[in-house]
GUMI-618714 format. One line per field, with one value per atom (N, C-alpha, C): residue number from 1; residue in one letter; atom name; x, y, z. Coordinates in nm, 3 decimals, padded with zeros to 5 digits. Layout:
% GUMI-618714
pos: [NUM	...]
code: [A	...]
site: [CA	...]
x: [X	...]
y: [Y	...]
z: [Z	...]
END
This chain:
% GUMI-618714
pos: [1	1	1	2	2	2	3	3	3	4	4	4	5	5	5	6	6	6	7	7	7	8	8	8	9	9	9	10	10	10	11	11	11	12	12	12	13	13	13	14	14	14	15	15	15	16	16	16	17	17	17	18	18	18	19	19	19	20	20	20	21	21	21	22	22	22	23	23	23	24	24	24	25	25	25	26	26	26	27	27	27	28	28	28	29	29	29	30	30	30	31	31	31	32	32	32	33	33	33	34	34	34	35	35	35	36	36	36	37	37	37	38	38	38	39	39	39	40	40	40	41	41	41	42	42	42	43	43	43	44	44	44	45	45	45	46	46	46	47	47	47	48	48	48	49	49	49	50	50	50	51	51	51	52	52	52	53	53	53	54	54	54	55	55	55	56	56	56	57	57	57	58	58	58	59	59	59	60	60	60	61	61	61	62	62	62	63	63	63	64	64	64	65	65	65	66	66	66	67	67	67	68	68	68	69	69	69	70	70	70	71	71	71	72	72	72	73	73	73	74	74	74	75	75	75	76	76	76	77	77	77	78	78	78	79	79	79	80	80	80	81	81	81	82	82	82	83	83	83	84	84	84	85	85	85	86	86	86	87	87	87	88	88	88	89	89	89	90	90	90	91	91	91	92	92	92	93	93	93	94	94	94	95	95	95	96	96	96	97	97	97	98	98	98	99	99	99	100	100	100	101	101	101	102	102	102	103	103	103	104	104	104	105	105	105	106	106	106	107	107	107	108	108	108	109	109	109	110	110	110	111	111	111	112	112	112	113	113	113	114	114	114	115	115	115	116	116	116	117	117	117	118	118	118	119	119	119	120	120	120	121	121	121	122	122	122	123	123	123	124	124	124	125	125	125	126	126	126	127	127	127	128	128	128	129	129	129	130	130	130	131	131	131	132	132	132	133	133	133	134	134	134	135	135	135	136	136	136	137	137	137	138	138	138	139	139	139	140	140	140	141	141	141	142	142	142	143	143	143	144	144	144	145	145	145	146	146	146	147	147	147	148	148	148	149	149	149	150	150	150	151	151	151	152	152	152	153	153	153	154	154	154	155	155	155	156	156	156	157	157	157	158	158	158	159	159	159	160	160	160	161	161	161	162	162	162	163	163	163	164	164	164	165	165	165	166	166	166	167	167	167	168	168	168	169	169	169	170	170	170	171	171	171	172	172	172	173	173	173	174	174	174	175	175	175	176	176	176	177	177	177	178	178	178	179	179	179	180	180	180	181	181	181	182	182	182	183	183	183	184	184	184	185	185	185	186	186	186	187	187	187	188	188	188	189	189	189	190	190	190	191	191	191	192	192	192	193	193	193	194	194	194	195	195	195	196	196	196	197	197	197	198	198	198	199	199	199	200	200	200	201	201	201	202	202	202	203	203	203	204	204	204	205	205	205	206	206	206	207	207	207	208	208	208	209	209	209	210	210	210	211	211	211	212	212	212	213	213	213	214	214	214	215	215	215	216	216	216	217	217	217]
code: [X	X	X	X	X	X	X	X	X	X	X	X	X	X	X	X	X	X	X	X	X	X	X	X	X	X	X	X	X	X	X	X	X	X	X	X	X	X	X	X	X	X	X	X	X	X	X	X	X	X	X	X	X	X	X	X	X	X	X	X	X	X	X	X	X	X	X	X	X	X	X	X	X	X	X	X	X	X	X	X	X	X	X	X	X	X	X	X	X	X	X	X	X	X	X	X	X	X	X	X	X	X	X	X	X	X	X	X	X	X	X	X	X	X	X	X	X	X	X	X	X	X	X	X	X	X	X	X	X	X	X	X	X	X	X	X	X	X	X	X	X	X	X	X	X	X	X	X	X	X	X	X	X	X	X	X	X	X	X	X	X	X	X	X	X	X	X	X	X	X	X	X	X	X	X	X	X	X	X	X	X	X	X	X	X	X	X	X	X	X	X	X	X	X	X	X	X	X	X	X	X	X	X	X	X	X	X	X	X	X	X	X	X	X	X	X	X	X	X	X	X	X	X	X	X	X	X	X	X	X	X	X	X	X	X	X	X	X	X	X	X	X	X	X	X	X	X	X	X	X	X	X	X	X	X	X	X	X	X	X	X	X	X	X	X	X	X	X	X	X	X	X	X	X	X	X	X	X	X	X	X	X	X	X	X	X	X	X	X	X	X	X	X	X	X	X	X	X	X	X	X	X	X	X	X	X	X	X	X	X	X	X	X	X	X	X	X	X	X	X	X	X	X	X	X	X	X	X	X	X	X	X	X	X	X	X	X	X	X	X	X	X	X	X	X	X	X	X	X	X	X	X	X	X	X	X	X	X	X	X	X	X	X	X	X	X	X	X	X	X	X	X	X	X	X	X	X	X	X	X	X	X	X	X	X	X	X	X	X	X	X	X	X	X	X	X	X	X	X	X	X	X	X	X	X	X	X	X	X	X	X	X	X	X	X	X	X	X	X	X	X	X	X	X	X	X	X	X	X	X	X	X	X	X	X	X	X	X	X	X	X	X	X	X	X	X	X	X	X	X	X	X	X	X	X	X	X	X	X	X	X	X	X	X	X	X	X	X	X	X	X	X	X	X	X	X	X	X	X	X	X	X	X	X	X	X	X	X	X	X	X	X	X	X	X	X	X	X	X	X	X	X	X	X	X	X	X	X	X	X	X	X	X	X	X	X	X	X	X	X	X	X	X	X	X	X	X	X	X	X	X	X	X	X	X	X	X	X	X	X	X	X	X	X	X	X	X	X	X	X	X	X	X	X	X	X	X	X	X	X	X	X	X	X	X	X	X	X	X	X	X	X	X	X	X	X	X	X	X	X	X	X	X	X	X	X	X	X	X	X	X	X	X	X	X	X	X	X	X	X	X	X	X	X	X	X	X	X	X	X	X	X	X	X	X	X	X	X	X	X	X	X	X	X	X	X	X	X	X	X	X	X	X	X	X	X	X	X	X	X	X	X	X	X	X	X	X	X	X	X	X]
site: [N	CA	C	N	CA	C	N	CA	C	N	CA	C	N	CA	C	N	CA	C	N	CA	C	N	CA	C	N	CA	C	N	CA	C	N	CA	C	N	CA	C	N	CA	C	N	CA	C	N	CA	C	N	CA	C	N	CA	C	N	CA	C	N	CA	C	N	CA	C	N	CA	C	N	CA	C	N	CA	C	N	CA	C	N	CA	C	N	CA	C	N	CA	C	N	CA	C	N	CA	C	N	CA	C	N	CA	C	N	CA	C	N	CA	C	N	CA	C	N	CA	C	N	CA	C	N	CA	C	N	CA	C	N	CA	C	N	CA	C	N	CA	C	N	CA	C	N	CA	C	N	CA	C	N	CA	C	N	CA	C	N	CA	C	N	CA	C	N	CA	C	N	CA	C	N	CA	C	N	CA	C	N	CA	C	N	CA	C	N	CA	C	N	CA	C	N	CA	C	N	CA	C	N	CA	C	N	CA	C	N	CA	C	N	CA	C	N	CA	C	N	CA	C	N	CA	C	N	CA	C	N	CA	C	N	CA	C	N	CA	C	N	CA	C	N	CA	C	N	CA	C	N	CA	C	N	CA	C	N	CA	C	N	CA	C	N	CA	C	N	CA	C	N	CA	C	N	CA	C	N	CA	C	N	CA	C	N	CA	C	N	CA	C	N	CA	C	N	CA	C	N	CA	C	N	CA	C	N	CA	C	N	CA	C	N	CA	C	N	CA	C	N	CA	C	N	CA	C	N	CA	C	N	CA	C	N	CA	C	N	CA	C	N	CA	C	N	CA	C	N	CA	C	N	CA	C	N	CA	C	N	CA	C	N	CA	C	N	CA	C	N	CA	C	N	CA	C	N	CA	C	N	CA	C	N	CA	C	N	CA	C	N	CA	C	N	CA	C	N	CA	C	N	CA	C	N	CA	C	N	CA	C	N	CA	C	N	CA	C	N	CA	C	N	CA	C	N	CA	C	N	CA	C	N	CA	C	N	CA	C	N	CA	C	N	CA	C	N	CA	C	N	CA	C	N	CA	C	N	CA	C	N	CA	C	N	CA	C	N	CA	C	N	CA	C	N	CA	C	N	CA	C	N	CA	C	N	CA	C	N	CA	C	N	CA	C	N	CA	C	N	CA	C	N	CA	C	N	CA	C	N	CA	C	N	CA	C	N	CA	C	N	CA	C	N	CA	C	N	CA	C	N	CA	C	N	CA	C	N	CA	C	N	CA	C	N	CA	C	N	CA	C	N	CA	C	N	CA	C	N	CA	C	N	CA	C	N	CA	C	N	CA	C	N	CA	C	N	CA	C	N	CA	C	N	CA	C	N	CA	C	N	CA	C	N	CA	C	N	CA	C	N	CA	C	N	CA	C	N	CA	C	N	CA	C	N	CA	C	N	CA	C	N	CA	C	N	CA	C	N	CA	C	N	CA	C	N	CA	C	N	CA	C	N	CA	C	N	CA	C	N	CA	C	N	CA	C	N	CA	C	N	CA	C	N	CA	C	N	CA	C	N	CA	C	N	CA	C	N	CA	C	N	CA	C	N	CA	C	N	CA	C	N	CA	C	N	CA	C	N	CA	C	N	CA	C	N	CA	C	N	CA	C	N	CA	C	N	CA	C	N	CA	C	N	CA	C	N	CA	C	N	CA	C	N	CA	C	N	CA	C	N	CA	C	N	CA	C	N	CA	C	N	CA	C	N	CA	C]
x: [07.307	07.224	07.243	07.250	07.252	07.399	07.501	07.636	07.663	07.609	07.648	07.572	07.413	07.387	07.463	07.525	07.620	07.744	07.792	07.903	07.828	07.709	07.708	07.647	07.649	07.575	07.713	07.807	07.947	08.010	08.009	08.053	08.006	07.853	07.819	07.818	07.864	07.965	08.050	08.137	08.230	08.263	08.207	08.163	08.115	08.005	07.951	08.048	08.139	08.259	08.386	08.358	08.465	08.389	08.252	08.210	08.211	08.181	08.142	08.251	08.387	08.548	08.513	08.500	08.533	08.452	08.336	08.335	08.286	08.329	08.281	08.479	08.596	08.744	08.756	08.711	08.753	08.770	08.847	08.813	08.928	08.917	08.990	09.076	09.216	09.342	09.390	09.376	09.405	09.345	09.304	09.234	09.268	09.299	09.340	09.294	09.186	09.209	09.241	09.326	09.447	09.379	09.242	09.200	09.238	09.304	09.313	09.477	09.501	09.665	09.825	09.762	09.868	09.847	09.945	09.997	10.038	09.952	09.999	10.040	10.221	10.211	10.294	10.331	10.380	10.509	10.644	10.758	10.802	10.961	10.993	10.937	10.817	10.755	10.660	10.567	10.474	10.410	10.445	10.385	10.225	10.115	10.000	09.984	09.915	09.871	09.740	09.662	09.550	09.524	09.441	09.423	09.357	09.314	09.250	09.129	09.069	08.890	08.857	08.992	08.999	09.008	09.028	09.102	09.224	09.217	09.379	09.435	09.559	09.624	09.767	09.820	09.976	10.059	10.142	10.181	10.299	10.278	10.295	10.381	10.374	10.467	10.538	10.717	10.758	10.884	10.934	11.147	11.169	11.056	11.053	11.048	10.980	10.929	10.872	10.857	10.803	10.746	10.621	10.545	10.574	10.585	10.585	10.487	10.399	10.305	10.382	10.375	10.441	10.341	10.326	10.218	10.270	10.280	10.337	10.256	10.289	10.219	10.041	10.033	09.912	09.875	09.765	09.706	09.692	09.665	09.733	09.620	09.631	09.573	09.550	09.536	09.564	09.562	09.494	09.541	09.522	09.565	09.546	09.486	09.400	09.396	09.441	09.461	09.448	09.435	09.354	09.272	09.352	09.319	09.351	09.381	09.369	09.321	09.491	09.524	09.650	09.585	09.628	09.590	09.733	09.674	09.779	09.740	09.875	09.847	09.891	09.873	09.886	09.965	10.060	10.105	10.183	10.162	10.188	10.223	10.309	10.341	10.423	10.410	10.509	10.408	10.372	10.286	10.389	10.509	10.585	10.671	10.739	10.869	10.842	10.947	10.953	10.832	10.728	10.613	10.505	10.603	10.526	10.485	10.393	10.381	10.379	10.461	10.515	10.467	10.455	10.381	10.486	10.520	10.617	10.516	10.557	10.499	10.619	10.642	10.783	10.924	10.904	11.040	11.034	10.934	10.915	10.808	10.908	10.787	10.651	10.558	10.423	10.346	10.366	10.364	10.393	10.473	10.466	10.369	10.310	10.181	10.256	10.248	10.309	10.173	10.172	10.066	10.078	10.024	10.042	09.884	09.856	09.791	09.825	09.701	09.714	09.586	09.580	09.427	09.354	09.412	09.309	09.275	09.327	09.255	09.358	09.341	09.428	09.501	09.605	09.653	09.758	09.807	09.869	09.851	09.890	09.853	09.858	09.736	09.768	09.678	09.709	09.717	09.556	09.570	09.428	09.306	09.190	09.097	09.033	09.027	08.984	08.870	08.841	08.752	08.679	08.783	08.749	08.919	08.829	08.938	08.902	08.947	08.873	09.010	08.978	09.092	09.072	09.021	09.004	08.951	08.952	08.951	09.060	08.987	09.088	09.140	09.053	09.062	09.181	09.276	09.401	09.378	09.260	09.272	09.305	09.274	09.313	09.478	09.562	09.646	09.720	09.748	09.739	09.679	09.728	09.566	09.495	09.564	09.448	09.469	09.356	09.432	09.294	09.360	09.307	09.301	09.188	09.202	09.133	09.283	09.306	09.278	09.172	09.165	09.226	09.288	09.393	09.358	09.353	09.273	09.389	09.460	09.530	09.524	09.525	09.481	09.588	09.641	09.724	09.737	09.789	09.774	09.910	09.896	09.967	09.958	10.077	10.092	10.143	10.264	10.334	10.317	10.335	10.327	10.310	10.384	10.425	10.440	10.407	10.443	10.457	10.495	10.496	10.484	10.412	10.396	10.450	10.511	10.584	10.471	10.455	10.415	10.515	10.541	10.710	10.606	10.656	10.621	10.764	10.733	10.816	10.834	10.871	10.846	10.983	10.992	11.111	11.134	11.003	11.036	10.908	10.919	10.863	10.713	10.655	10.476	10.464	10.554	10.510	10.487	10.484	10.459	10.419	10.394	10.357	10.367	10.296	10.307	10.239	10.213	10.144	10.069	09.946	09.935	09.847	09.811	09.809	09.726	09.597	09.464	09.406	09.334	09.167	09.270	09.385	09.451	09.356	09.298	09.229	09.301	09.306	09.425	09.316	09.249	09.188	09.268	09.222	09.301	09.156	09.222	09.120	09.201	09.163	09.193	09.185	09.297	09.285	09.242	09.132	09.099	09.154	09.171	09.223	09.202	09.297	09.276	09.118	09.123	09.058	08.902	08.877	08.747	08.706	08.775	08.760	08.708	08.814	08.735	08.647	08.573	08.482	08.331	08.351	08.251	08.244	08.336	08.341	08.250	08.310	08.267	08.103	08.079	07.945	07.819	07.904	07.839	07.796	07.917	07.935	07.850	07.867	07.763	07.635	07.593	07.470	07.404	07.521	07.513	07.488	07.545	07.564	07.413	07.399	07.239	07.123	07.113	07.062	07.031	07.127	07.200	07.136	07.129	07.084	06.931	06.872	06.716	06.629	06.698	06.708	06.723	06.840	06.820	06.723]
y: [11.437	11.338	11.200	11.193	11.067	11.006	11.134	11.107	11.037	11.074	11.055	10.884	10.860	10.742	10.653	10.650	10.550	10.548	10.671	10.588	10.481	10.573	10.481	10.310	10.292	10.167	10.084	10.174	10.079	10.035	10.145	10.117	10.012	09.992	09.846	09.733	09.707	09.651	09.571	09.674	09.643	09.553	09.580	09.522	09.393	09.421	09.240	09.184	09.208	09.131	09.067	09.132	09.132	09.011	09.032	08.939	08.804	08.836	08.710	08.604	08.701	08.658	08.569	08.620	08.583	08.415	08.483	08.358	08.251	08.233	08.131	08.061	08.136	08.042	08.045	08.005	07.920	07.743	07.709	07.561	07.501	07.350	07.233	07.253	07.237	07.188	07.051	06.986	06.903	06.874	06.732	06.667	06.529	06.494	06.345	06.335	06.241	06.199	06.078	06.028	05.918	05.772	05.760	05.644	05.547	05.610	05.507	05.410	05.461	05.474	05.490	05.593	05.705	05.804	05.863	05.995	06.092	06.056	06.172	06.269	06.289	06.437	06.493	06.407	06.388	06.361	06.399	06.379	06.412	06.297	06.359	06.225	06.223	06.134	06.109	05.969	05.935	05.854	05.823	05.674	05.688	05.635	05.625	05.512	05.541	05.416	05.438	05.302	05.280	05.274	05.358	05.341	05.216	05.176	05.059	05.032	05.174	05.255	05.225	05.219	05.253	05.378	05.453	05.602	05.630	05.664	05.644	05.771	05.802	05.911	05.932	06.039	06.001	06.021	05.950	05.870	05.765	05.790	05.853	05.931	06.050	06.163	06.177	06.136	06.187	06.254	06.315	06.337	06.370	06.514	06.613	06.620	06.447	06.405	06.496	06.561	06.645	06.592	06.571	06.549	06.638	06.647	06.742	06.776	06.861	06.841	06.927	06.857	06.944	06.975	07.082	07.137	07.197	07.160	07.217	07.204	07.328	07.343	07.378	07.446	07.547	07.649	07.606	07.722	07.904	07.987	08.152	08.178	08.223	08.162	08.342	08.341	08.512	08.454	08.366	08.294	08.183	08.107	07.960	07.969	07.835	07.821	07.659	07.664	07.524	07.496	07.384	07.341	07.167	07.143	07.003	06.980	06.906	06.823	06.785	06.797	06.711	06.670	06.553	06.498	06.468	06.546	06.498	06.394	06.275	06.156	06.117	06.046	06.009	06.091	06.097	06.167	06.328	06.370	06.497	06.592	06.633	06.737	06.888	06.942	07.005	07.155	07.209	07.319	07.413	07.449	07.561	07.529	07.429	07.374	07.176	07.139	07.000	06.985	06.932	06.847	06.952	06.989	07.056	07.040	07.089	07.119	07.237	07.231	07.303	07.326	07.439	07.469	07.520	07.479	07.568	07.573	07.706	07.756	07.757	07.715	07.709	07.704	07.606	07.643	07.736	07.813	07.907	07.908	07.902	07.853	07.961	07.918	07.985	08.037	07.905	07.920	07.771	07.799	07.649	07.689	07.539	07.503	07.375	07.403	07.363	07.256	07.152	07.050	06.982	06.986	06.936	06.817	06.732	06.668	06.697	06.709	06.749	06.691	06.531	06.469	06.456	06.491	06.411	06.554	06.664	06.799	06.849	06.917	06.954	07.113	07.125	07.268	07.310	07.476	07.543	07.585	07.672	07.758	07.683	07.755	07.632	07.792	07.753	07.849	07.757	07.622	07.572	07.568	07.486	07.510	07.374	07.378	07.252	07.176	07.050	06.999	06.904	06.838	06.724	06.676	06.625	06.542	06.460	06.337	06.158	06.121	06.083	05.992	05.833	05.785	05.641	05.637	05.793	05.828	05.731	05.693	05.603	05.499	05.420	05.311	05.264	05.373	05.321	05.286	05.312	05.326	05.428	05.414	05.521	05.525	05.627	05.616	05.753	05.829	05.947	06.083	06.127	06.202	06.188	06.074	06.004	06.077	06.169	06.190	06.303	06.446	06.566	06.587	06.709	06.653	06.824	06.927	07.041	07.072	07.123	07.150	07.307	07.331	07.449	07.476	07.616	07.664	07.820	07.827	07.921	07.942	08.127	08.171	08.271	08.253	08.344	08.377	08.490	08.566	08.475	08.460	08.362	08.369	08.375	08.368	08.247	08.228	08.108	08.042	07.902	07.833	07.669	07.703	07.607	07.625	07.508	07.558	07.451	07.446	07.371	07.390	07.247	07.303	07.168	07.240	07.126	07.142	06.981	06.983	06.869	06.986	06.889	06.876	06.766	06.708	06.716	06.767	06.773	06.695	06.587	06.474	06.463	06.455	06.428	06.297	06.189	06.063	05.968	05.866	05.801	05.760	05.692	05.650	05.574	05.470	05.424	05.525	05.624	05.768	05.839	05.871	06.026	06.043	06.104	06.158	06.249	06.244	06.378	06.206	06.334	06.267	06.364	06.393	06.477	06.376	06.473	06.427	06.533	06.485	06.583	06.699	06.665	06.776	06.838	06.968	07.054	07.156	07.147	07.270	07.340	07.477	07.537	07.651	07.754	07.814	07.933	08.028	08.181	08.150	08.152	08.164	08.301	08.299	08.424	08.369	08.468	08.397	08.451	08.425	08.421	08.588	08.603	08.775	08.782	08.709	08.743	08.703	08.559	08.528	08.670	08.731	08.874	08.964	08.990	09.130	09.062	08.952	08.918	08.939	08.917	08.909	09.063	09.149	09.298	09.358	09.320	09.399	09.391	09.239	09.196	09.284	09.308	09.383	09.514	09.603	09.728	09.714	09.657	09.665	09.660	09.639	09.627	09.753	09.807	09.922	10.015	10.023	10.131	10.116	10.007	09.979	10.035	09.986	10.048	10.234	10.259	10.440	10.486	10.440	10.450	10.479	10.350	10.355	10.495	10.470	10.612	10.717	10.765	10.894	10.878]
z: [09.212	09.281	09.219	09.082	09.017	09.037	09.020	09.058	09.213	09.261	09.406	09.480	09.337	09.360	09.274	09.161	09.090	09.174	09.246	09.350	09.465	09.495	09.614	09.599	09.491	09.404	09.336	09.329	09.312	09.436	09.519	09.664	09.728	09.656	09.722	09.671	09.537	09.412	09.462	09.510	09.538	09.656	09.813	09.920	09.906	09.811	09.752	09.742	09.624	09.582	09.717	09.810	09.917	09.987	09.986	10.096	10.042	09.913	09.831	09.809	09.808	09.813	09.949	10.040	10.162	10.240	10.178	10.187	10.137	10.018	09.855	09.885	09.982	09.981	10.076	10.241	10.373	10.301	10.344	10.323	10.378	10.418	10.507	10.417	10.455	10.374	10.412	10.579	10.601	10.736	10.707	10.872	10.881	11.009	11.064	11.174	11.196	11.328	11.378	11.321	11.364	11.347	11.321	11.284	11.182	11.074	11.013	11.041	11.130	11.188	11.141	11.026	10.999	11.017	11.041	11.071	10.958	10.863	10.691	10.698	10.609	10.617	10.715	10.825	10.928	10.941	11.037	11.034	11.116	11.175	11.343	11.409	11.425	11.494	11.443	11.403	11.369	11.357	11.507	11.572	11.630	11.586	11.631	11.709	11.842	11.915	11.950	11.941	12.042	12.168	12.202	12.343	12.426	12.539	12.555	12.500	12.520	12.502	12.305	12.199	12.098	12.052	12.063	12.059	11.988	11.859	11.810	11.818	11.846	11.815	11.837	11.801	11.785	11.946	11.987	12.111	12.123	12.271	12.355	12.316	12.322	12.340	12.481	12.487	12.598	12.535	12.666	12.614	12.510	12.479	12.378	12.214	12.216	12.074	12.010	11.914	11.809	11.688	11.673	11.569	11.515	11.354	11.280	11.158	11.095	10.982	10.913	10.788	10.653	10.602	10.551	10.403	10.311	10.211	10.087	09.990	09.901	09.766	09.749	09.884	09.897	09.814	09.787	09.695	09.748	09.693	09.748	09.834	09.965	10.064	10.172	10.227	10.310	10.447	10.512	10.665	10.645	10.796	10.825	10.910	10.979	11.111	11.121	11.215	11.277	11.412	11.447	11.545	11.602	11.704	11.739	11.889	11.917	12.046	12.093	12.235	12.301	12.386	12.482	12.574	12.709	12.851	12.886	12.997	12.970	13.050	13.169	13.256	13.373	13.500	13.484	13.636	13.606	13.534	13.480	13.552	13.586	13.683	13.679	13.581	13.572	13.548	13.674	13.688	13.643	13.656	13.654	13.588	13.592	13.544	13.476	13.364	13.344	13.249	13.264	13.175	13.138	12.994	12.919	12.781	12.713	12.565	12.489	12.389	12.333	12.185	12.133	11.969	11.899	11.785	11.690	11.558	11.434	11.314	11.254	11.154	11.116	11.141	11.258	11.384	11.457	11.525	11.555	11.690	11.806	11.929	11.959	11.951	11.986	12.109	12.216	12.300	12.375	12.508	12.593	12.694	12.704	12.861	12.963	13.065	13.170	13.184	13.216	13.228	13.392	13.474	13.617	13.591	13.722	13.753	13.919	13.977	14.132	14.165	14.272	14.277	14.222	14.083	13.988	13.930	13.977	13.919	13.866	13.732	13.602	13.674	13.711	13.751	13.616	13.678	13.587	13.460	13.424	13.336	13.185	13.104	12.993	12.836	12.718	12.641	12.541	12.571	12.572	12.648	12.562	12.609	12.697	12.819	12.855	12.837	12.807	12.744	12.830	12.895	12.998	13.063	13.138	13.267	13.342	13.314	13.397	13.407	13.568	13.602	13.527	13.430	13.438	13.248	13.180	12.989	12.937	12.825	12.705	12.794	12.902	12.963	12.996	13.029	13.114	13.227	13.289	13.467	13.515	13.653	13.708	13.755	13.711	13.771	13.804	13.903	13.990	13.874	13.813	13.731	13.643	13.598	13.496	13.369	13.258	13.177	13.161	13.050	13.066	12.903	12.847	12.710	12.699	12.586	12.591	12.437	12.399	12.269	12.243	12.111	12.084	11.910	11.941	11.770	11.725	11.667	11.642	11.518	11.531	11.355	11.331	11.226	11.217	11.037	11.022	10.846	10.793	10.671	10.614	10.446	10.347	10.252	10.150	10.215	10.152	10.142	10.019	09.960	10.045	10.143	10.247	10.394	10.507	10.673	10.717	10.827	10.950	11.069	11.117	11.273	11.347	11.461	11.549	11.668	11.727	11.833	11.962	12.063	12.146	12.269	12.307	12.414	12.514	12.625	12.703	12.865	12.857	12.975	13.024	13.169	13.229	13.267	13.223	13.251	13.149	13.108	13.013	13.010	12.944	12.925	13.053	13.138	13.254	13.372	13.307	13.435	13.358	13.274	13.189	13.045	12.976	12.834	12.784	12.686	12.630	12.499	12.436	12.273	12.189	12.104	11.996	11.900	11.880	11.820	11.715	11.645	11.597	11.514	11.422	11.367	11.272	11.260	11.151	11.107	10.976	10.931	10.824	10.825	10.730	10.646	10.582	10.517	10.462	10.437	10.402	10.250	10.102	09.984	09.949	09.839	09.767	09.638	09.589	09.449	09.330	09.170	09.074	09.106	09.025	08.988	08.845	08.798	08.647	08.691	08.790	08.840	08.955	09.018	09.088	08.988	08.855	08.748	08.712	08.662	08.567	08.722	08.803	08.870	08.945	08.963	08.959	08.858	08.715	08.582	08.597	08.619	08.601	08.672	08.861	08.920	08.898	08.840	08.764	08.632	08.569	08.461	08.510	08.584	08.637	08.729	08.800	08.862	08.738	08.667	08.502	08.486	08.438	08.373	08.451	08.581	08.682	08.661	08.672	08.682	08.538	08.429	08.288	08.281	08.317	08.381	08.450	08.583	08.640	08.619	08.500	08.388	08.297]
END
């Protein structure tokens, strides 16, 4: 009986320790949202513009420009996520084919979204989340769909030291007709913690379970 309560009093020892891991290391690794008008970190492309409205972010994306974010020299980590905003602009058409955006993880495509504008209403299939859509946002005016604004959160398990993520813009014709732009970058990360801060806060729990179990006899 006593045996069977000192396991089940480590068993929950132990669980503590997992949760407590879990979540005492989520934390931001990297955030921009283009205000201060760089693009940190950044490579490939890393031109920030203002919008009319004041809106900064990196732009116009056409003719398969690729922003790129480097991260290196991450602490030991078990996933990533990252989060961030594209916007697509003015006459966008490419429901099936042509005017798309594109995600890479280390050179490594994720998924492409076909971006259309049809009367002003956002068509075709898209792997984001829609947020809004004004023909007349970030004070360009109106001009045939105006502009659509796709927030995108991808999580994936992750070890290494270092990553990248490409974001391609895919336009068959330039900013006086169309673009893409790329906002609100959030890059988080799940930590792995020290091996030795794990036993010392294990032992601590276990000693306590022991003491406990001692009492009780």
């Amino acid at each position: 009986m006593k045996l069977r309560f000192l396991k089940t009093t480590l068993l929950g020892c132990l669980l503590s320790v997992s949760c407590f891991v879990g979540m005492a290391n989520a934390g931001i690794i990297y955030s921009n949202d283009f205000e201060s008008g760089l693009a940190t970190d950044f490579s490939n492309y890393t031109n920030v513009v203002s919008a009319p409205n004041g809106e900064s972010f990196i732009g116009y994306l056409t003719h398969g420009a690729t922003p790129t974010l480097n991260l290196n020299g991450l602490a030991a980590h078990s996933s990533i996520t990252i989060d961030f905003d594209v916007y697509g602009l003015r006459s966008l058409d490419g429901t099936v084919h042509s005017d798309n955006f594109q995600f890479f993880i280390d050179g490594t495509s994720q998924f492409k979204d076909y971006y259309g504008h049809s009367n002003g209403i956002i068509v075709g299939p898209t792997t984001g989340q829609l947020v809004s859509h004004d023909q007349s946002a970030f004070g360009h005016g109106h001009f045939y769909g105006g502009a659509s604004t796709y927030h995108y959160s991808v999580t994936l398990s992750h070890v290494d030291p270092s990553i990248s993520f490409g974001f391609k813009a895919n336009t068959d014709q330039g900013w006086i007709d169309e673009a893409f732009g790329l906002d609100n970058v959030v890059v988080s990360s799940v930590s792995v913690p020290e091996p030795s801060t794990l036993a010392i806060f294990a032992l601590g729990m276990i000693g306590l379970a022991s003491r406990r179990f001692k009492k009780q006899s």
